[in-house]
FIKOLZA-1660 file (N, C-alpha, C; in steps of 0.1 Angstrom, whole numbers, plus 5000, padded with zeros to 4 digits):
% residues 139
   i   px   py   pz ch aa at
   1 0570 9046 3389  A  X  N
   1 0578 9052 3378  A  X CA
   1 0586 9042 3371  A  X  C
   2 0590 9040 3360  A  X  N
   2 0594 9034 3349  A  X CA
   2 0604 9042 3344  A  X  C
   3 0619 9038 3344  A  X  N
   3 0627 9042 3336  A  X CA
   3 0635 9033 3322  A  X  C
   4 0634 9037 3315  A  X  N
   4 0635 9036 3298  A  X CA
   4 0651 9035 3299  A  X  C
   5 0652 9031 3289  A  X  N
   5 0671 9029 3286  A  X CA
   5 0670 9029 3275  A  X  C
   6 0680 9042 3269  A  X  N
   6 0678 9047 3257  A  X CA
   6 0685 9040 3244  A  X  C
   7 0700 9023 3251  A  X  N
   7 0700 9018 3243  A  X CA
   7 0698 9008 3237  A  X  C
   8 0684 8999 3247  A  X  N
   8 0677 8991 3240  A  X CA
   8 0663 9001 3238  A  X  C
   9 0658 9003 3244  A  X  N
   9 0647 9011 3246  A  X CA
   9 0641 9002 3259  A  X  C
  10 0642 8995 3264  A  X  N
  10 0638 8983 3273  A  X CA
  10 0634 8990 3287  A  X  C
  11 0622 8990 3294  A  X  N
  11 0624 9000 3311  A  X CA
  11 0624 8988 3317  A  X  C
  12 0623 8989 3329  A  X  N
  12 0625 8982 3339  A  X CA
  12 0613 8986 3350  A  X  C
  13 0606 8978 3350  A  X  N
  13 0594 8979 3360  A  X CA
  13 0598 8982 3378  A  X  C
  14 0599 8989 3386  A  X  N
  14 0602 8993 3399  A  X CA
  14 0602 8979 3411  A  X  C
  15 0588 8974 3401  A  X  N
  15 0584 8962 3408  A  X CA
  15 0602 8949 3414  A  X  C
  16 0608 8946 3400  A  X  N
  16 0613 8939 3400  A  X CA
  16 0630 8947 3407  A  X  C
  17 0630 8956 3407  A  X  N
  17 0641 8958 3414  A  X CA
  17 0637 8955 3432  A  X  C
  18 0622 8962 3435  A  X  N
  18 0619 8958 3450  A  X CA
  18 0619 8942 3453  A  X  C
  19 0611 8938 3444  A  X  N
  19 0612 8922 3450  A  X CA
  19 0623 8919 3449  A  X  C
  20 0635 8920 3444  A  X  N
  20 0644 8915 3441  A  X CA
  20 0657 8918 3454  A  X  C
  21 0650 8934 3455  A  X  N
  21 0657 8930 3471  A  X CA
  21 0657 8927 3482  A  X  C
  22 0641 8923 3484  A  X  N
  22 0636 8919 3493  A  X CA
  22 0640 8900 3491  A  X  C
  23 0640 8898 3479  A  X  N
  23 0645 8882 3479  A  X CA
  23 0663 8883 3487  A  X  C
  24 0670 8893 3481  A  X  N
  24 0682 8891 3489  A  X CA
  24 0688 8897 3500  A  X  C
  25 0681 8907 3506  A  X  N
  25 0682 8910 3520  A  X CA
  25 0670 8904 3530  A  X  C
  26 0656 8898 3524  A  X  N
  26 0653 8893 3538  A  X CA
  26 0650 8879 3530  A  X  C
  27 0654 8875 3520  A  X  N
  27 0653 8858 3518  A  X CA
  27 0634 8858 3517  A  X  C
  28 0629 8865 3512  A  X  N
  28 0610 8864 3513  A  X CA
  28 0613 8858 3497  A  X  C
  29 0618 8852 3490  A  X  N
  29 0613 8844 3478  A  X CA
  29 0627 8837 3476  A  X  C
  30 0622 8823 3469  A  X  N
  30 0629 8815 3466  A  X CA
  30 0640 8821 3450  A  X  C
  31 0625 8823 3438  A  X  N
  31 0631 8828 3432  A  X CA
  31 0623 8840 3427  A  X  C
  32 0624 8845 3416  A  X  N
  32 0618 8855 3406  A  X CA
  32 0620 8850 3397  A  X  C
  33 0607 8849 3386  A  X  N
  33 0611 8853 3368  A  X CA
  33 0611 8863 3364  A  X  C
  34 0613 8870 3355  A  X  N
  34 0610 8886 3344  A  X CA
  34 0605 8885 3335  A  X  C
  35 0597 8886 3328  A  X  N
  35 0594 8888 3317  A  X CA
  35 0594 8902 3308  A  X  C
  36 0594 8898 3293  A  X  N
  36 0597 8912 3288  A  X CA
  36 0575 8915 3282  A  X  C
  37 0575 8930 3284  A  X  N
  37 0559 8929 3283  A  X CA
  37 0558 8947 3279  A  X  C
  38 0556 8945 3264  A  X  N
  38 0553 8960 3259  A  X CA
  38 0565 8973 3265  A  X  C
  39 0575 8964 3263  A  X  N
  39 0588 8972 3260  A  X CA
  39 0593 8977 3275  A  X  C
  40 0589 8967 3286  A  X  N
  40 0597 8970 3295  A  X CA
  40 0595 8953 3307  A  X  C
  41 0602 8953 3312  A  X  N
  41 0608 8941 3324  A  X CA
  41 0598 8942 3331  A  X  C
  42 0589 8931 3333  A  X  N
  42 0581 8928 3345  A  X CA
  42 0586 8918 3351  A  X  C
  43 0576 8917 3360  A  X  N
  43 0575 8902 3370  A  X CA
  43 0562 8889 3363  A  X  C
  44 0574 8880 3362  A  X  N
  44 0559 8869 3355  A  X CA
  44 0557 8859 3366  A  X  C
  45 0566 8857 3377  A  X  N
  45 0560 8850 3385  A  X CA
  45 0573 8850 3401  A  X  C
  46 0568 8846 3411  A  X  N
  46 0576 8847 3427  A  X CA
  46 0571 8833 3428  A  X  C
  47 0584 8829 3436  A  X  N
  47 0584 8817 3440  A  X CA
  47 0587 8815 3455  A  X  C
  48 0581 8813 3463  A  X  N
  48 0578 8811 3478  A  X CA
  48 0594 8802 3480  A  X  C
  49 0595 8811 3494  A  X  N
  49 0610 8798 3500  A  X CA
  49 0612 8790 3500  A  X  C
  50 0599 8784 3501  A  X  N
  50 0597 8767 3504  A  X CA
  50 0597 8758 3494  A  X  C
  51 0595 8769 3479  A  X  N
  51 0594 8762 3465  A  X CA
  51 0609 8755 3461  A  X  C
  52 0614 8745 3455  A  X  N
  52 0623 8738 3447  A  X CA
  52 0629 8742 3439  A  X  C
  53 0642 8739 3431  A  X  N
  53 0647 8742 3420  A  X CA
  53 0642 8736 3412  A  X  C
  54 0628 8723 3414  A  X  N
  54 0624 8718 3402  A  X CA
  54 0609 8725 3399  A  X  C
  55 0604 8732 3413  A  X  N
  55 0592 8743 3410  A  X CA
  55 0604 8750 3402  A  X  C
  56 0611 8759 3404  A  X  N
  56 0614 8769 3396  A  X CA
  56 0615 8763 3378  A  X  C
  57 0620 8757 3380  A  X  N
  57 0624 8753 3361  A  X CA
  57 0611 8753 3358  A  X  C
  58 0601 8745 3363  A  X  N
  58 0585 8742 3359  A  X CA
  58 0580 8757 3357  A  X  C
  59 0584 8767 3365  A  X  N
  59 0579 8782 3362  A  X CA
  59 0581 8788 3347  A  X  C
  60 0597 8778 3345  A  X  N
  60 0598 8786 3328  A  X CA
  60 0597 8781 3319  A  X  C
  61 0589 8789 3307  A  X  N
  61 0578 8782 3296  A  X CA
  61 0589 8776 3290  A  X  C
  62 0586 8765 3278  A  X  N
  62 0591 8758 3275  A  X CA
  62 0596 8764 3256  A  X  C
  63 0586 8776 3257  A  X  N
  63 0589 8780 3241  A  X CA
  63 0592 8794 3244  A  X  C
  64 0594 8801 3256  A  X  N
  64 0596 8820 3256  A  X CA
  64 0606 8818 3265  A  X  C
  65 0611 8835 3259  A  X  N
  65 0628 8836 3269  A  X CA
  65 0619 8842 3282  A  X  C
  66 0628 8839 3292  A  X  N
  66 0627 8846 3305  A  X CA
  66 0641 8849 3313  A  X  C
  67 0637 8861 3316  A  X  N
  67 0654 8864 3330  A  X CA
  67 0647 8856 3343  A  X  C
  68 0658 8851 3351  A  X  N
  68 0651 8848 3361  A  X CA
  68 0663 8849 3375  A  X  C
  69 0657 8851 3385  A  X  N
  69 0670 8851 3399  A  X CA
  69 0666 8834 3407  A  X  C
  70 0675 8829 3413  A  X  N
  70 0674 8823 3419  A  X CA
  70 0683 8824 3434  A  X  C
  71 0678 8820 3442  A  X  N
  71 0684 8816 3456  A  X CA
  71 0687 8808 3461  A  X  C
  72 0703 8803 3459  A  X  N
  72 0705 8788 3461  A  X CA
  72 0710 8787 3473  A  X  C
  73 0710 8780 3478  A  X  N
  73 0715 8771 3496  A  X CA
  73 0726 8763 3487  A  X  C
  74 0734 8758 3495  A  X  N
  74 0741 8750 3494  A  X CA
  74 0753 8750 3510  A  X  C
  75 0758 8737 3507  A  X  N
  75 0768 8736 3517  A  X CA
  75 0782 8732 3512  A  X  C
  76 0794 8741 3517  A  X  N
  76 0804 8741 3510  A  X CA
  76 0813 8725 3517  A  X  C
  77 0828 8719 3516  A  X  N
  77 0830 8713 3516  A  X CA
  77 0833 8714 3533  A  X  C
  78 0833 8724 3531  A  X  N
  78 0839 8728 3553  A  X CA
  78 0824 8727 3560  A  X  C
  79 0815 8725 3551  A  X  N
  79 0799 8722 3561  A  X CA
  79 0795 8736 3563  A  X  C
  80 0798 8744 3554  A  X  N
  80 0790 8756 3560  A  X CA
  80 0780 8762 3549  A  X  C
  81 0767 8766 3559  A  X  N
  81 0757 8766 3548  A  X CA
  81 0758 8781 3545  A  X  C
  82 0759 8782 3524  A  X  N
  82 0762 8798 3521  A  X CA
  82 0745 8793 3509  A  X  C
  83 0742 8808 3503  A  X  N
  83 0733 8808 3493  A  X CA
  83 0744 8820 3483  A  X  C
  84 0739 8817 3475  A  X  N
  84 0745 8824 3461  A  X CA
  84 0730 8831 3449  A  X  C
  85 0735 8842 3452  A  X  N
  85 0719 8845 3440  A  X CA
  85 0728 8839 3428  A  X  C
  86 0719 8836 3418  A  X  N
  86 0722 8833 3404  A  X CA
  86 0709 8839 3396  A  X  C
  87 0716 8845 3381  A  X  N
  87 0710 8855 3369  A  X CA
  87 0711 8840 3359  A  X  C
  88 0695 8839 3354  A  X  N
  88 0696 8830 3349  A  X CA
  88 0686 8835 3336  A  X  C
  89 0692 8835 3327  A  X  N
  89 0686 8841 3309  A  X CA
  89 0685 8825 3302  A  X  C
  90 0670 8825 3302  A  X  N
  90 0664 8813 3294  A  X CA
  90 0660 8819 3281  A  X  C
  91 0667 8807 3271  A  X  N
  91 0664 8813 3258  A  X CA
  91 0660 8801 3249  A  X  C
  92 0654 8796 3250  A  X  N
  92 0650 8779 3247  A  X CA
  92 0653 8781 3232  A  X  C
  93 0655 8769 3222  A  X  N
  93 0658 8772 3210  A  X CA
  93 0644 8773 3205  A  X  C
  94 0634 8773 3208  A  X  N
  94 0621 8772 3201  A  X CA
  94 0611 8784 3202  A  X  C
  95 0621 8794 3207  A  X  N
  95 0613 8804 3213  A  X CA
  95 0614 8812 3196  A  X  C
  96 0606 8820 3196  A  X  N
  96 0610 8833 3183  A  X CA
  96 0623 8840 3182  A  X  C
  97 0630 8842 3168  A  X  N
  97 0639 8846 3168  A  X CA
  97 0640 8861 3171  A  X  C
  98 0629 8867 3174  A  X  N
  98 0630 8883 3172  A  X CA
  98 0627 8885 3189  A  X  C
  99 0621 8877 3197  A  X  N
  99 0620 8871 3209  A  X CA
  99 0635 8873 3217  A  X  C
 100 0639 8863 3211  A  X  N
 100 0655 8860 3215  A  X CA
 100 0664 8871 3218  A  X  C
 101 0667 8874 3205  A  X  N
 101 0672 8890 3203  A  X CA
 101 0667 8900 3210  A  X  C
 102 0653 8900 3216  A  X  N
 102 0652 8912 3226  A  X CA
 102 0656 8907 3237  A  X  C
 103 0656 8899 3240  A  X  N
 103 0662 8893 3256  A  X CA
 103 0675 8892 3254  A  X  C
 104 0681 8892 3242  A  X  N
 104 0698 8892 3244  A  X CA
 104 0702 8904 3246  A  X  C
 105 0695 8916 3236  A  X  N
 105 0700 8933 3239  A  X CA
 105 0700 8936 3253  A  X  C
 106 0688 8931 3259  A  X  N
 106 0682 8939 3271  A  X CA
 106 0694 8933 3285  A  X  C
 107 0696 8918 3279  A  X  N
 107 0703 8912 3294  A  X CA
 107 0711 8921 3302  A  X  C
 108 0719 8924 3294  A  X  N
 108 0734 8935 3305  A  X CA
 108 0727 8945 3313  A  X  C
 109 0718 8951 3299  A  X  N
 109 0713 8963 3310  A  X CA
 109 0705 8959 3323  A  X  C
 110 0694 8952 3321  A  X  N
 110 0684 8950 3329  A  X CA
 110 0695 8937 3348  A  X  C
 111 0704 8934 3341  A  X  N
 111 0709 8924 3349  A  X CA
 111 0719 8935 3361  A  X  C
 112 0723 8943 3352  A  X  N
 112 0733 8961 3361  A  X CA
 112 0722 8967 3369  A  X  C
 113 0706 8965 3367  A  X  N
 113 0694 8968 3377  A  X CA
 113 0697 8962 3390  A  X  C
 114 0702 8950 3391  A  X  N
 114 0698 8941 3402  A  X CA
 114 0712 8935 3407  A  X  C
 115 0715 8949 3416  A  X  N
 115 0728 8947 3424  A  X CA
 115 0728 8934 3436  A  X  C
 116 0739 8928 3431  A  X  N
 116 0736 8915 3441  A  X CA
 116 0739 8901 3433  A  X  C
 117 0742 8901 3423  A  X  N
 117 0739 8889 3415  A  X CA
 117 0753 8882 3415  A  X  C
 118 0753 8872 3417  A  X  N
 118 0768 8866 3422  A  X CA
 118 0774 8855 3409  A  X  C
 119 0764 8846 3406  A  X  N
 119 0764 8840 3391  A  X CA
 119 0754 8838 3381  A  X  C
 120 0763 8842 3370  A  X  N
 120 0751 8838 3356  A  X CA
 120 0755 8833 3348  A  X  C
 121 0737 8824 3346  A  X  N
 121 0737 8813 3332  A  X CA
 121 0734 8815 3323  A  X  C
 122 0736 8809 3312  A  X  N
 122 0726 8813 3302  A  X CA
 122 0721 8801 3300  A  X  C
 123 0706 8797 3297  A  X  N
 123 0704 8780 3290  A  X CA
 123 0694 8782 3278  A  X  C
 124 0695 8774 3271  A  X  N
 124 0683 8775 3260  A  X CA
 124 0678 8762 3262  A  X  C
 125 0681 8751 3267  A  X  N
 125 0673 8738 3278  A  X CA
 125 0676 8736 3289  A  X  C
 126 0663 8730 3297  A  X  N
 126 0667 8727 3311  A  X CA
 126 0684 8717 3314  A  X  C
 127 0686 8714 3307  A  X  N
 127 0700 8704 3307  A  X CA
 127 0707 8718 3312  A  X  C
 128 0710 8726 3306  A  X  N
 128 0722 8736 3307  A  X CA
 128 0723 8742 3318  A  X  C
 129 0709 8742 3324  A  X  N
 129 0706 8747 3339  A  X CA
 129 0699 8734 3350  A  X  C
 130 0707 8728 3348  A  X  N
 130 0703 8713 3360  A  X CA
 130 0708 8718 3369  A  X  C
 131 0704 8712 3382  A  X  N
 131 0711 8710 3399  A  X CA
 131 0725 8712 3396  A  X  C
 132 0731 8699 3389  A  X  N
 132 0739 8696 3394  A  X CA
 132 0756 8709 3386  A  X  C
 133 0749 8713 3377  A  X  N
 133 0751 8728 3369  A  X CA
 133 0753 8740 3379  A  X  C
 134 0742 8738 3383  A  X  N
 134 0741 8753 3393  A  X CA
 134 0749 8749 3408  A  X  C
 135 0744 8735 3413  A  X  N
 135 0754 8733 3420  A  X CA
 135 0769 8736 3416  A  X  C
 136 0774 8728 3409  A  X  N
 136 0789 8730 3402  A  X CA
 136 0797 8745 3404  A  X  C
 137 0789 8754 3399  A  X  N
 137 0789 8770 3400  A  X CA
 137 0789 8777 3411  A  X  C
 138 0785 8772 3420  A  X  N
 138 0785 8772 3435  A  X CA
 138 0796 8771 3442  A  X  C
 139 0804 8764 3440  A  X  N
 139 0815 8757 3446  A  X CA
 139 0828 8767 3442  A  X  C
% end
């Protein structure tokens, strides 16, 4: 079942709320992308545990917006190892402008789907969302 949101008109595919909490209660994916597809949020691709934060960026096209979750590890300054989900809205400058704008309306809503999200980016290049970015944000 697909539920509609009557103030973008945008649904949200079932799919992406389950994986999504299967990525943050049993850690079974690294990350997720979303894509927007005939007026509602799918899944455009999963990214295995074992994959990288530089597999993940290679997941997102270089000319279309995507939402995406990540699962970061890190170790804080006391040595202790925490992960942090992060909501990451790719909106590259070269994507379409009517493109853009649906991924800007839909973000809030579609992001209030996916209880759990601890930090969010927004980037329109990989610069804005480097390691050392998402690290920083971490901390």
């Amino acid at each position: 079942m697909v539920q509609a949101n009557a103030a973008s008109g945008m649904a949200v595919h079932d799919d992406c709320k389950l994986k999504f909490q299967e990525l943050k209660a049993k850690r079974s994916y690294r990350f997720i992308v979303f894509k927007i597809e005939q007026q509602q949020v799918v899944i455009d691709k999963i990214g295995d545990p074992t994959e990288t934060y530089d597999d993940f960026q290679a997941s997102l096209p270089a000319d279309e917006c995507r939402y995406a979750v990540y699962d970061f590890d890190f170790t804080t300054a006391e040595n202790c190892q925490k992960s942090k989900i992060y909501f990451i809205a790719w909106s590259p400058e070269i994507s379409r402008v009517r493109m853009k704008m649906v991924y800007a309306s839909s973000k809030d809503r579609f992001k209030r789907e996916l209880d759990g999200i601890q930090v969010e980016l927004q980037a329109t290049d990989p610069s804005e969302m480097s390691l050392d970015i998402v690290k920083g944000r971490a901390l």
